[in-house]
C-alpha positions in Angstrom: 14.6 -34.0 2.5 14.2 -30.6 2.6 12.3 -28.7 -0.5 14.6 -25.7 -2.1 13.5 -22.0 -1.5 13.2 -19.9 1.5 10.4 -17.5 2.4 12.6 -14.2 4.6 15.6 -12.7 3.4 19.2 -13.7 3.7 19.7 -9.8 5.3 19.3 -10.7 8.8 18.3 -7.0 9.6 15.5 -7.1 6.7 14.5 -11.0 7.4 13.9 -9.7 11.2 12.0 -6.3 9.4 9.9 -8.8 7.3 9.0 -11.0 10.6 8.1 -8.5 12.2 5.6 -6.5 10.3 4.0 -9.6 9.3 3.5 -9.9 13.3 1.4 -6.6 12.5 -0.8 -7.8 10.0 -3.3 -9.6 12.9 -2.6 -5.9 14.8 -4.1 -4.1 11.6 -6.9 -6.2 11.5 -7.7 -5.9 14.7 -7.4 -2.0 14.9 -9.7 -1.6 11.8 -12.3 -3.3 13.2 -12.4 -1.4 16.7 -12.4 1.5 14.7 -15.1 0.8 12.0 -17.7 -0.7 14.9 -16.9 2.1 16.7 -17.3 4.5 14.2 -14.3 6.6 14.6 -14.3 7.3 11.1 -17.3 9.8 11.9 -15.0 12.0 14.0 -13.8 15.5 13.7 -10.3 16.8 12.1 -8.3 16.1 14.6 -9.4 12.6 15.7 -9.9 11.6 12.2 -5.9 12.4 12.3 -5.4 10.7 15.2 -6.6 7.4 14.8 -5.2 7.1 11.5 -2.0 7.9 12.8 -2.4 5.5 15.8 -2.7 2.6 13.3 0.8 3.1 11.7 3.1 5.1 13.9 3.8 3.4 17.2 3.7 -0.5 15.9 5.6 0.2 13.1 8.0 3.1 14.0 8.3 3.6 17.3 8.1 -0.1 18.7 10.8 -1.6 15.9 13.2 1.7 17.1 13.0 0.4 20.7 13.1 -3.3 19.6 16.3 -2.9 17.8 17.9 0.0 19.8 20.8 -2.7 20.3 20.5 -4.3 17.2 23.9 -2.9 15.9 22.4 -1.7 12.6 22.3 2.1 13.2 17.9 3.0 12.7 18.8 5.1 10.3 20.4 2.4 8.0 18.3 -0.2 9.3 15.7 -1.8 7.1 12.5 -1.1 9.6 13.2 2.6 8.9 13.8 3.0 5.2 10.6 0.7 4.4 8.8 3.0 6.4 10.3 6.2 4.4 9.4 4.2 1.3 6.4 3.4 1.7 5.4 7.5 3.2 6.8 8.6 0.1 5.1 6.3 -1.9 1.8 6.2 -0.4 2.3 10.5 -0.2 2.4 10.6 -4.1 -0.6 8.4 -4.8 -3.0 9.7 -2.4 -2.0 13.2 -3.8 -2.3 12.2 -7.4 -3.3 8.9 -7.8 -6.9 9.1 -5.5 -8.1 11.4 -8.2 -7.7 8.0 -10.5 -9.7 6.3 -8.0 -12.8 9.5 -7.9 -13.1 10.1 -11.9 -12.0 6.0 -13.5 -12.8 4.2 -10.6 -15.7 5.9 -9.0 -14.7 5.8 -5.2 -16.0 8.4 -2.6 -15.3 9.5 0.1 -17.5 11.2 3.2 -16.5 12.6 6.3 -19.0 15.1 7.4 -17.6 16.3 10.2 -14.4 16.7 8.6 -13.0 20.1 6.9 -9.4 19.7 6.2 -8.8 18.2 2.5 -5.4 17.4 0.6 -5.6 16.6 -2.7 -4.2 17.8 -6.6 -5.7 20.9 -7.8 -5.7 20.2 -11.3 -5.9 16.6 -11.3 -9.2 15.2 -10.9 -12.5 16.8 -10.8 -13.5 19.9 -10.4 -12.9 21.6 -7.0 -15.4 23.3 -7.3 -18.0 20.5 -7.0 -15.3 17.7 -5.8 -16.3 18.1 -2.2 -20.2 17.6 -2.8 -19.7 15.0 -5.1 -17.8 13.1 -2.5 -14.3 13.5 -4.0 -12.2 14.9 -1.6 -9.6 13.3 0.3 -8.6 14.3 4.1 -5.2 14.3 5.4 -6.0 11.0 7.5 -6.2 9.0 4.5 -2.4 9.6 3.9 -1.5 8.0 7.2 -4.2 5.2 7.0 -3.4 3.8 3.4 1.0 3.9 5.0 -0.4 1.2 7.2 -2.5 -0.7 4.4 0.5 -0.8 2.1 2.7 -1.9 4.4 0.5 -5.0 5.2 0.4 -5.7 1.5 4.2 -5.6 0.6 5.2 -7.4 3.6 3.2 -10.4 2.8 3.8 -9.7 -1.2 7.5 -10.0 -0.7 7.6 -12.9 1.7 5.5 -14.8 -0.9 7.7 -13.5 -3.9 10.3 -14.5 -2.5 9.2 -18.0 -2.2 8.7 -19.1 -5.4 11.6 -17.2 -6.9 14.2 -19.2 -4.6 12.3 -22.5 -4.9 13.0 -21.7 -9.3 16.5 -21.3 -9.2 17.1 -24.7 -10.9 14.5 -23.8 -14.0 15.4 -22.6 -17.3 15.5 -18.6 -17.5 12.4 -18.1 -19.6 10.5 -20.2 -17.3 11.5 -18.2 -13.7 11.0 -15.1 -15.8 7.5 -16.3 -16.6 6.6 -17.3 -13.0 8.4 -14.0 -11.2 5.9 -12.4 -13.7 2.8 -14.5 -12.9 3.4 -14.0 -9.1 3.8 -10.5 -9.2 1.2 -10.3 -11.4 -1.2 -12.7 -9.3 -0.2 -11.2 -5.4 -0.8 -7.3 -7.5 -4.0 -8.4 -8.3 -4.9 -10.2 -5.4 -4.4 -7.4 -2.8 -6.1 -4.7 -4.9 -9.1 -7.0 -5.3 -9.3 -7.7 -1.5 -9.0 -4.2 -0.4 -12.0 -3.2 -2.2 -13.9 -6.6 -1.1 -13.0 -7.0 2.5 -12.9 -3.5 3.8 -15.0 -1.4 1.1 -17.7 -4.1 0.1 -18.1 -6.3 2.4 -17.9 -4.1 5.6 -21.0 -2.3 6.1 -19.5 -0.1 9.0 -17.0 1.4 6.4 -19.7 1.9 3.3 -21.2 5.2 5.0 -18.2 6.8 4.3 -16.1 4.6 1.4 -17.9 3.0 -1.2 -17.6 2.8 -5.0 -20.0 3.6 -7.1 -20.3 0.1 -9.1 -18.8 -3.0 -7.1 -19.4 -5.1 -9.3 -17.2 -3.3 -12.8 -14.8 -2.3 -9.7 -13.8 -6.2 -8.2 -13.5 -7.3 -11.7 -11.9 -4.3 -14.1 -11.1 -2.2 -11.2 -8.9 -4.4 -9.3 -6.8 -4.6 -12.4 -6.6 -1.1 -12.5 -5.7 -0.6 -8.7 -3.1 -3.8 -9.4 -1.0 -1.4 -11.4 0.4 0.2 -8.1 1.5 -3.0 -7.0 2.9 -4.5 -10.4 5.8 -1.6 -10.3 5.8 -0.9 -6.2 6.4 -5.3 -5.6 9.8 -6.2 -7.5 10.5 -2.7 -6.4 10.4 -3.1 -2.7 11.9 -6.6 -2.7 15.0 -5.0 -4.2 15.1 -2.5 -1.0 18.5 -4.1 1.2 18.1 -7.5 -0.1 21.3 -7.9 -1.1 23.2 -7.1 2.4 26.6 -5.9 1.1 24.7 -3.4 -1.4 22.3 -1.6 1.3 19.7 1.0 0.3 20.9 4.8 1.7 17.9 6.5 2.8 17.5 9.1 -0.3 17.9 6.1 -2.6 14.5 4.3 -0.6 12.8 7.9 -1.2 13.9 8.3 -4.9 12.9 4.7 -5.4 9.5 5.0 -4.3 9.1 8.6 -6.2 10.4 7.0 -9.7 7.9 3.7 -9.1 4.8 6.7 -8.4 5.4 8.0 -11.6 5.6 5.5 -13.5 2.1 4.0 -11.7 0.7 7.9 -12.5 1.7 7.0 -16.1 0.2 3.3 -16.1 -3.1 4.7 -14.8 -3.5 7.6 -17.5 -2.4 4.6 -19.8 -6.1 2.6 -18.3 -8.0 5.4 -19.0 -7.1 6.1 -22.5 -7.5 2.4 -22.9 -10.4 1.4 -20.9 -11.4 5.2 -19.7 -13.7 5.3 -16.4 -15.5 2.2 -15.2 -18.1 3.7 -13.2 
């Protein structure tokens, strides 16, 4: 007897996607850590570029193009690509305008001294007059590391989603609506709670150059601040090509994942009028 539910999609081109970006997840961890005990992070502009670029670009570009050059989906219409367009654009928006969030609500910083190039809102955030020696600053890098991050987190969000909506099929509406909402809801807060433990608290070869200013305010009330990315980004990104006959086009993924910015942009300034800055 077999139990009802499944965990990868029914697209064979997005169940394959899904398999194999969870096959990165061990490759991520494992990059992170040669680079914190090494302590590439302490490195100029361009290898502060570089290695952040390394961890996304040829595992999850590159190698899927190769790896299903004779696939018979097109790359340009094939999952692998257009979840790696969504999640650029994405990630693009919120590092431009959501870190600012993260410096004035949340109290993150970020140093890099022997870094000069910086990317960040002008108006948003603090003042740029004093941002950079208050630590609030973001380099360019940070874009290309947090493409990687986000993908590890929606992979594994979905997979799980996915789960427990197919294993609910059989239960009244209000009760599958209540426990799609519950596991969104739970995997949301999960991942933005163990980013900030596993890599930012707990990892004393990142601290010298990420750290919050209160741990403690930012695991607990924090985490549900930094869960509003994934509340909207989640049931958005198990929409992209599930349904096989009704694929995503490529300027569909990138308007999808500029709509769910701004509406996270508009649940963060929500936080802060109701809770305002933690730190």
């Amino acid at each position: 007897m077999t139990l009802p539910g499944y965990w990868f999609s029914k697209n064979p081109d997005k169940a394959w996607a899904e398999k194999f970006f969870l096959a990165f997840v061990p490759v991520f961890g494992i990059y992170n850590y040669i680079v914190l005990s090494n302590g590439l992070l302490d490195t100029g502009n361009f290898w502060n570029v570089v290695q952040n670029l390394l961890m996304w670009v040829p595992y999850c570009v590159l190698l899927p193009w190769w790896l299903r050059r004779n696939s018979g989906v097109p790359w340009r219409r094939s999952y692998w690509f257009k979840y790696n367009v969504y999640m650029f654009v994405y990630v693009f928006f919120m590092t431009y305008f959501g870190t600012e969030y993260f410096f004035d609500v949340l109290g993150i910083r970020y140093r890099f001294p022997h870094v000069s190039w910086y990317f960040d809102s002008a108006l948003l955030g603090p003042d740029e007059a004093s941002a950079l020696a208050s630590f609030r600053k973001v380099p360019p890098s940070m874009y290309l590391n947090a493409v990687a991050f986000f993908i590890v987190y929606h992979t594994i969000a979905v997979v799980l989603m996915r789960r427990v909506r197919t294993m609910t099929t059989a239960a009244a509406p209000w009760l599958r609506g209540l426990l799609w909402v519950v596991t969104v809801a739970a995997a949301a807060y999960f991942f933005a709670w163990a980013e900030t433990y596993f890599y930012v608290s707990s990892s004393q070869m990142s601290r010298a150059n990420v750290w919050y200013v209160d741990i403690p305010r930012m695991l607990s009330i924090g985490s549900a601040c930094y869960a509003l990315y994934f509340i909207v980004s989640f049931p958005n990104v198990y929409r992209l090509d599930e349904d096989s006959a009704r694929p995503w086009t490529i300027s569909r993924a990138a308007l999808e994942a500029s709509a769910v910015s701004m509406i996270v942009l508009l649940l963060l300034d929500l936080f802060t009028w109701i809770v305002g800055p933690i730190a």
